[in-house]
C-alpha positions, 0 to 999 in steps of 0.5 A, spaced: 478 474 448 472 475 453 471 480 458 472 478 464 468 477 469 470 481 475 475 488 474 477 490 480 483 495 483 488 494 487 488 502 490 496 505 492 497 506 500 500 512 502 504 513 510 501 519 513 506 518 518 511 513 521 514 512 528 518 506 531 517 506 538 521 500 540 524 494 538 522 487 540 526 481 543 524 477 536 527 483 533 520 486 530 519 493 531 514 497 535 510 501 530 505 506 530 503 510 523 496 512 518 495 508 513 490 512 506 488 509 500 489 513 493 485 513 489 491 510 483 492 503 483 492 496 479 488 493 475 486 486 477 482 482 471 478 476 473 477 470 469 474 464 472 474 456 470 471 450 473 479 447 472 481 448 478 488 452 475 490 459 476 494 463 472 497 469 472 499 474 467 502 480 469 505 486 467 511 486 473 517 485 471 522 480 473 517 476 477 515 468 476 508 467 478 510 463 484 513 468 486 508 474 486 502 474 491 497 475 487 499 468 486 500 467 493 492 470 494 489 465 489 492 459 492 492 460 499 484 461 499 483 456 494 487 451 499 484 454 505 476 454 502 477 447 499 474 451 492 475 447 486 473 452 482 480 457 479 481 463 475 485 466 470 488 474 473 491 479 470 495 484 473 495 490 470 501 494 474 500 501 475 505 502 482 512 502 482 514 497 485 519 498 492 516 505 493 513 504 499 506 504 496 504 497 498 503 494 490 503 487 491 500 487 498 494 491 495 493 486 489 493 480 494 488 484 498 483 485 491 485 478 489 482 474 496 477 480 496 474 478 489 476 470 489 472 470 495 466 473 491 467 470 484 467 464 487 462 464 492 466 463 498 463 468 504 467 469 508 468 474 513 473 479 513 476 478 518 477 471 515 480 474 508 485 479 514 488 472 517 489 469 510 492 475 507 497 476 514 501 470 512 502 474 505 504 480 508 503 485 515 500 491 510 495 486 507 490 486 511 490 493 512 488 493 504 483 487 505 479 491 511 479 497 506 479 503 512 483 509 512 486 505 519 491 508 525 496 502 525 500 499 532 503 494 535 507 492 529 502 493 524 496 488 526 492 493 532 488 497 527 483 502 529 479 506 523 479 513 522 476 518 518 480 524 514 481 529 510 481 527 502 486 532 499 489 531 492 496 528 492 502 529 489 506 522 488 513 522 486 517 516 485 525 518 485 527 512 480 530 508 486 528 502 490 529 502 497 529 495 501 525 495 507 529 491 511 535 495 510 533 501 513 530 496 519 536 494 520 540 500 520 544 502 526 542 509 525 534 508 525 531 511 531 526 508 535 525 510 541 520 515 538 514 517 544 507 514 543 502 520 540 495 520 539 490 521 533 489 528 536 496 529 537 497 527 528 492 532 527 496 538 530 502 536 525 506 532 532 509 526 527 514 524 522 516 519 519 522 516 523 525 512 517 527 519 512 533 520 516 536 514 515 534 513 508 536 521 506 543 518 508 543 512 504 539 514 498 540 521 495 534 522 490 529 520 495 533 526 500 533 530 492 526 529 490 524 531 498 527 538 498 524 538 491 516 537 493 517 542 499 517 547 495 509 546 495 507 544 501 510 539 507 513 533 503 513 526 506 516 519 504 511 514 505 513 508 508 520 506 507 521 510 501 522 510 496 516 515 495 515 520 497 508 526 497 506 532 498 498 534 499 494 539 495 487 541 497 485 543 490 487 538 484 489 544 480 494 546 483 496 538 484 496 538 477 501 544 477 505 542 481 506 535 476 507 539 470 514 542 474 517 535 475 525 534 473 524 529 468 528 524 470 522 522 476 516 519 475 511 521 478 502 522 479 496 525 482 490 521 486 486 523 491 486 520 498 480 516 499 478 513 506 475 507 504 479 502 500 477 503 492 476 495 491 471 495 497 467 500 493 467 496 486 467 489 489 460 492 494 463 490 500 459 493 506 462 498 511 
């Protein structure tokens, strides 16, 4: 098999943070959160053709091509840039799937990123983000590729820059459907606008935890695990949850003591977006 042309990764994201401030008339929640990349991800390999066809192949399980937004990505750029040119992808998966880490949204990001490249296309990003928004809400936040303080409902975006410490990441073996937990009566959403400054003395939560605490108990199990070492937080929806560490050997450690019976991994929060930096997109 040749190399391929392009090998990119699709980065993890982690929430920092999630507040629900209200609820719309067309039922989407108000937001804010802080969205950091990881330094562990996917794998997309790129292989290009003069046949016009995409095809995929990936290690996800349980999910056509027609329905993976790799898939999606590749056709909606190539319908949109009228490009005659295709690629064969494979998708190396490396992010649990429904745990909050923004697998598929951040393989549809490096897929319109690298595409755009492969085939020669420069568009600007900002072009990239309003195709990707019809994939998913966090997808242009992957294809913007900044650490990113999020509002609205997800679409106001203004970069930031944090900390990069080592995380802990532990996937509880569940698999947490972000729509249930919006549509929970109990969820709160009444939660007070804060401010960068505000994040940064430690005056933020993630206002689904509660609700999913309830209805899923190893996520509630594997945050009383991790607190042992550190603030514990779920990122998203769950069901992922993460502790930070400012020195990788004591993440490491802290792995090392992890109940069999949950998954889980160390990374380091980036701030700019791994698939930016292999793909050389400027800041």
């Amino acid at each position: 098999m040749s190399l391929p042309l392009l090998n990119c990764p699709a980065p993890a994201k982690l929430n920092l943070f999630l507040h629900i401030t209200g609820r719309r008339a067309d039922g989407y929640h108000n937001l804010q959160t802080l969205f950091q990349f990881l330094s562990f991800g996917d794998t997309l390999n790129f292989y290009p053709n003069n046949t016009g066809e995409i095809q995929l192949a990936s290690t996800a399980r349980d999910l056509s091509p027609e329905q993976d937004l790799v898939y999606k990505a590749a056709r909606l750029l190539q319908d949109f840039s009228n490009c005659s040119q295709g690629a064969r992808i494979q998708v190396e998966k490396r992010i649990p799937m429904g745990g909050g880490l923004g697998g598929g949204s951040s393989d549809a990001a490096t897929t319109l990123l690298a595409l755009n490249k492969l085939w020669n296309l420069q568009l600007p990003l900002t072009k990239l983000a309003e195709l990707g928004l019809k994939l998913g809400a966090d997808v242009p936040v992957f294809v913007y590729g900044k650490a990113t303080w999020a509002e609205g409902v997800g679409e106001i975006f203004t970069p930031v820059m944090l900390p990069e410490p080592y995380y802990l990441v532990v996937h509880p073996q569940c698999h947490v459907p972000t729509r249930e937990i919006f549509m929970a009566e109990d969820l709160t959403r009444d939660s007070i606008p804060i401010r960068i400054c505000d994040f940064n003395t430690g005056q933020s939560q993630n206002d689904c935890e509660t609700v999913v605490r309830r209805r899923y108990p190893e996520v509630a199990n594997s945050l009383d695990w991790l607190q042992q070492f550190g603030s514990a937080k779920m990122t998203g929806t769950g069901a992922c949850v993460f502790v930070s560490f400012p020195d990788l050997k004591n993440a490491h450690l802290a792995l090392q003591q992890l109940p069999s019976k949950w998954t889980g991994f160390v990374a380091q929060g980036r701030n700019r977006s791994p698939a930016h930096q292999a793909l050389q997109y400027s800041l």
